[in-house]
C-alpha positions in Angstrom: -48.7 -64.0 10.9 -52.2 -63.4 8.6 -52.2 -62.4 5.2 -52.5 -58.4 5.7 -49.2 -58.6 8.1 -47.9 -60.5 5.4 -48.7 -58.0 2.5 -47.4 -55.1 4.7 -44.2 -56.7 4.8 -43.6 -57.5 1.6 -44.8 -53.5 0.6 -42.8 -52.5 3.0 -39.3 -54.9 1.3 -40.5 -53.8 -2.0 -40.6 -49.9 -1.3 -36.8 -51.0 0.4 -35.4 -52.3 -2.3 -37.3 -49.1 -4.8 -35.5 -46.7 -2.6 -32.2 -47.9 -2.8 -32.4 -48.7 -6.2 -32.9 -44.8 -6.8 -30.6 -43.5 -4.5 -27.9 -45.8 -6.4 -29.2 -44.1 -9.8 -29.1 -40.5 -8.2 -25.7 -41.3 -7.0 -24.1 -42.7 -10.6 -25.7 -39.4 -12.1 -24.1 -36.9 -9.6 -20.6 -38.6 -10.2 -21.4 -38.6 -14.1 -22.3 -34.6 -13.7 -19.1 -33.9 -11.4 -17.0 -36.1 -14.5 -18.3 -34.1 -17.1 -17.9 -30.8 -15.3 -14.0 -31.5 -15.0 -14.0 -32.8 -18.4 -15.7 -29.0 -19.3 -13.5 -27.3 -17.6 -10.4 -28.8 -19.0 -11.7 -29.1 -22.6 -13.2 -25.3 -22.4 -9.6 -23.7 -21.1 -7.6 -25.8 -23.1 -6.8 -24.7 -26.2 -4.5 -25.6 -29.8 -3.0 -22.8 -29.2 -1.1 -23.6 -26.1 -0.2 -26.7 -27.9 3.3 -26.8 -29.6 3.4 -27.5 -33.2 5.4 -30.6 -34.0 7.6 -30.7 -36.9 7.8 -26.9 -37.3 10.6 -24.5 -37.7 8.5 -21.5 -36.7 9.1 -19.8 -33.8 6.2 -18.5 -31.4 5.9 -16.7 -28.4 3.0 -17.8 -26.2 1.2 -16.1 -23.2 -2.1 -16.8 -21.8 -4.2 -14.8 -19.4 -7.0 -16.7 -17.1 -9.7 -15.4 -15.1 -11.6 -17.5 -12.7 -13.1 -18.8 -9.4 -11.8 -21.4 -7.2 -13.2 -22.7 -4.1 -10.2 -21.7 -1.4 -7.8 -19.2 -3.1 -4.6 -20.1 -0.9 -4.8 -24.0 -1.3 -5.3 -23.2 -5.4 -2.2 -21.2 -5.4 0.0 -23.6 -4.0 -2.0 -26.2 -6.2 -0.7 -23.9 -8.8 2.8 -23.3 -7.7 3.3 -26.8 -7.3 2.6 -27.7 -11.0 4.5 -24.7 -12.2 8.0 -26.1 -10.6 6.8 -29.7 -11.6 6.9 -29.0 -15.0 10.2 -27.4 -14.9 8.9 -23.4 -14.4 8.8 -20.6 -11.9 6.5 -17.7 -10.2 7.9 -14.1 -11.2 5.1 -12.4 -9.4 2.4 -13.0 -6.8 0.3 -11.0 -4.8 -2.5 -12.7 -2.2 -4.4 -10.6 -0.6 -8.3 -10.2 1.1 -9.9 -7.2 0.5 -12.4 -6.0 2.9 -15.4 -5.4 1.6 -17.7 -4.7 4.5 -17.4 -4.7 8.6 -19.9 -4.1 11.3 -19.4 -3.8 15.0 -22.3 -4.6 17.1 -22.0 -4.2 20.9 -23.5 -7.6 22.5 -22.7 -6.6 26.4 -21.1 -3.3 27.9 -17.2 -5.5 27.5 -17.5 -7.2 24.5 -18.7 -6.5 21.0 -19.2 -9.1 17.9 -17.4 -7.7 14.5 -18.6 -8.9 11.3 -16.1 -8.7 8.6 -17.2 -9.4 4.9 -14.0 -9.8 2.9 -12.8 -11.3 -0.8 -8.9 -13.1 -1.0 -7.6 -12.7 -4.6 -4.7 -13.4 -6.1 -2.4 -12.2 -9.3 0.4 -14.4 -10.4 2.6 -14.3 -13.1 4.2 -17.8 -14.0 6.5 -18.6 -16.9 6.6 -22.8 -18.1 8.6 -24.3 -20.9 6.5 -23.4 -24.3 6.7 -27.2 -24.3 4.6 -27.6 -21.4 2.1 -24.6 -21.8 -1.1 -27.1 -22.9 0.0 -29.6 -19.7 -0.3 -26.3 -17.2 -2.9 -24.8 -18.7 -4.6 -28.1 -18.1 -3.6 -29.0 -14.7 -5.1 -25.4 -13.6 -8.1 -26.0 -14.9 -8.6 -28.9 -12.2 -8.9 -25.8 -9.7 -11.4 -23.6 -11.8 -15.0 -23.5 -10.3 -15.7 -20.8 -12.6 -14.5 -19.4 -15.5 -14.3 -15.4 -16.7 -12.0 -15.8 -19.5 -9.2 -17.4 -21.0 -6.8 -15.5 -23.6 -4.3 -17.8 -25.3 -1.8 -15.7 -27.7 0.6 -17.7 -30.7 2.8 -14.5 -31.8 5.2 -15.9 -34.7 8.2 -14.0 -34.4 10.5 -16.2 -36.8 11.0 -13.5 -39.6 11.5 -10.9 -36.7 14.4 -13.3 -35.2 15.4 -13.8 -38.7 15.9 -10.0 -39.6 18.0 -9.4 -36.2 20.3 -11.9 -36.9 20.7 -10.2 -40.3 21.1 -6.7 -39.1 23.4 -8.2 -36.9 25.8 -9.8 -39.4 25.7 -6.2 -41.5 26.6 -4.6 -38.5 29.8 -7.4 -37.6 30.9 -7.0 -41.0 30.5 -2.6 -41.1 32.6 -3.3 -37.8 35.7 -4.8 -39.0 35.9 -2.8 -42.2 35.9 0.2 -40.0 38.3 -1.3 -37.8 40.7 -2.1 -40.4 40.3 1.2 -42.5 41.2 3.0 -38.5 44.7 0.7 -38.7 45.2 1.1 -42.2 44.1 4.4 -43.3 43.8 6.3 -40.3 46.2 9.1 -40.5 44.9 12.4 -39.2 42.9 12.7 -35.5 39.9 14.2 -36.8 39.2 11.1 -39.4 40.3 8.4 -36.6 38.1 10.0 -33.9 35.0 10.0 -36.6 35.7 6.7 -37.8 35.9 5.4 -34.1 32.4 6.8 -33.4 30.8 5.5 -36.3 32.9 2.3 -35.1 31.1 2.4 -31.3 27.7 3.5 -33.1 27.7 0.0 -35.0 28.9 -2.1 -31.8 26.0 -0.5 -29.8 23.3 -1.3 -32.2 24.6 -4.9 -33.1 24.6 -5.9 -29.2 20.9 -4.1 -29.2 19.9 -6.7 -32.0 21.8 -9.5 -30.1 20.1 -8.8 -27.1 16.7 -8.6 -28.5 17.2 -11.9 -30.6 18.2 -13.0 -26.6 14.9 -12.0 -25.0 13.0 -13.3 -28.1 14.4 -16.5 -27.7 13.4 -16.2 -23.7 10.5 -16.0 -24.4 9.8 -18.1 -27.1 11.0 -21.1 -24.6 9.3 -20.2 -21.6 5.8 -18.8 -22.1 4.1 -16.4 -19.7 1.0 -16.8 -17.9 -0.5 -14.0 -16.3 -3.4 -15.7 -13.7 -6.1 -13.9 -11.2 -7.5 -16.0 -9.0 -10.4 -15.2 -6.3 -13.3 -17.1 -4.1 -16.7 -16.3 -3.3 -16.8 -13.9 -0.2 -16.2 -14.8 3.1 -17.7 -13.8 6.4 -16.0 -13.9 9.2 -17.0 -13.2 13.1 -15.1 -12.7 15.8 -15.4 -11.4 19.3 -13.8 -8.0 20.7 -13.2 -6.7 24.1 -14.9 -3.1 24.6 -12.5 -0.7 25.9 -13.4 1.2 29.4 -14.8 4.4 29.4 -13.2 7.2 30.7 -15.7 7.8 32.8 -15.3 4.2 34.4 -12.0 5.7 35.8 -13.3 8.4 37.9 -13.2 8.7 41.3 -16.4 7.9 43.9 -18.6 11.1 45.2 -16.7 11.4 48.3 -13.7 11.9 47.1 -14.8 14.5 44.9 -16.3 16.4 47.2 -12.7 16.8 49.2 -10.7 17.6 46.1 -13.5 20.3 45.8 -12.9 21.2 49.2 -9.0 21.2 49.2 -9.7 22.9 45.9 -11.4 25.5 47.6 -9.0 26.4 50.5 -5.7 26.6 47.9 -7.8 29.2 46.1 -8.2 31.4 49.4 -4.4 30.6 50.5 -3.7 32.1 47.0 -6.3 35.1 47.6 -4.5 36.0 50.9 -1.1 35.2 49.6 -1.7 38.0 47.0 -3.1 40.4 49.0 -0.7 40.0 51.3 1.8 40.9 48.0 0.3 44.0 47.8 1.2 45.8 51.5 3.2 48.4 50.2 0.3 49.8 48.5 -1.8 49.5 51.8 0.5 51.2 53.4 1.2 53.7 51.1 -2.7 54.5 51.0 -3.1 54.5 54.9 -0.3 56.9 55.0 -1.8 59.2 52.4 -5.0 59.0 54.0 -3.6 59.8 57.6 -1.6 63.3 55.7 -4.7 63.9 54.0 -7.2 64.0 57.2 -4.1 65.8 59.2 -2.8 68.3 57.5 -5.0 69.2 53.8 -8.0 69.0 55.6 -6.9 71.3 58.8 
């Protein structure tokens, strides 16, 4: 081997050993941007708000409304589904559907034709998650994001609203039983006991509307709602289509048409003869006119 053989080769292991150098540095940078992407993601839809306060005797209701991309719609909805019941909540609505966007039909050969069908999948979900786990959800679904539209995280204190129901609804026990025992007591005439029982069913009704609303804020202060639209790029999708036959594919050959023209033909004179054939009286009449006429007007 001479010495320019020898200098190619060791170019030639130095360029190696350059290359994979950089492709290892190109490689350690892509995983560092895909890292910090997911760190974004999570960070940017993440919020203190979903977060429950520790030590606090306040009393929120939290809902949260997402926008964003994914990259396969179905396989992010069960992702999503999943982590709902894992965390101890549960889907109250969902609605996956693709929406056609465009479609063309282009006829390849005279049996087949090749549809092109440009279409979106979307979905809307409603999920509800212990207020306990709204940060850990909101966090996990932010693993499926590839884009984000918005995020809208709500805190609404309701603790002096819960508060005031549960003093209406002690005014309204205690209005009750006076009533109740003025009716035993006092009651003596109809009119006054059929009043006093009204007034008696009026406070009832509103106490169990103050019960029941304390009841659905409490719902809702445990389990928060999330209200979730998901949808992917657009997707094309081709598929080939048998042509339907003609009508004109079904018709008969020349020949035959010609002798269903001619047995066409002769039932038109059979029906020509058959009628005139209807009308011998008339003939008759007419000859025998015609003979009186020429016999006996004319003479």
């Amino acid at each position: 081997m001479n010495r320019n053989t020898k200098f190619a080769f060791a170019l030639l292991l130095v360029g190696i050993a350059f290359s994979c150098k950089q492709v290892e540095k190109e490689n350690a940078i892509a995983v560092a941007d895909t890292s910090e992407m997911s760190a974004d993601s999570t960070s940017v839809i993440s919020s203190s708000a979903a977060a429950q306060p520790k030590n606090s005797t306040r009393k929120f209701v939290r809902t949260a409304d997402i926008k964003f991309k994914v990259k396969n719609v179905y396989k992010s909805t069960n992702a999503i589904e999943d982590a709902t019941s894992k965390f101890g909540g549960f889907v109250t609505y969902t609605n996956l559907q693709s929406t056609i966007n465009d479609e063309d039909k282009t006829k390849i050969s005279p049996d087949s034709t090749l549809v092109t069908t440009k279409y979106t999948v979307e979905n809307n979900m409603t999920i509800r998650v212990p207020n306990t786990q709204l940060d850990t959800v909101i966090k996990t679904i932010a693993k499926q994001i590839g884009f984000l539209h918005y995020r809208l995280i709500k805190a609404d204190d309701v603790t002096l609203q819960m508060l005031s129901n549960k003093m209406a609804q002690h005014r309204s026990a205690t209005t009750e039983k006076r009533i109740a025992n003025g009716i035993d007591t006092k009651g003596k005439k109809l009119n006054q006991i059929i009043d006093a029982e009204e007034n008696l069913d009026a406070k009832k009704e509103a106490n169990d509307s103050k019960t029941l609303e304390n009841l659905s804020l409490k719902d809702q202060v445990n389990f928060s709602t999330l209200t979730l639209l998901v949808y992917q790029d657009q997707t094309i999708k081709q598929e080939m289509v048998v042509n339907e036959k003609s009508v004109n594919a079904y018709r008969p050959h020349i020949g035959l048409q010609v002798w269903d023209s001619i047995k066409t033909g002769w039932f038109m004179l059979e029906n020509i003869i058959s009628f005139l054939v209807v009308l011998w009286p008339f003939a008759l009449i007419g000859s025998m006119g015609y003979l009186g006429y020429k016999k006996f007007i004319k003479k």
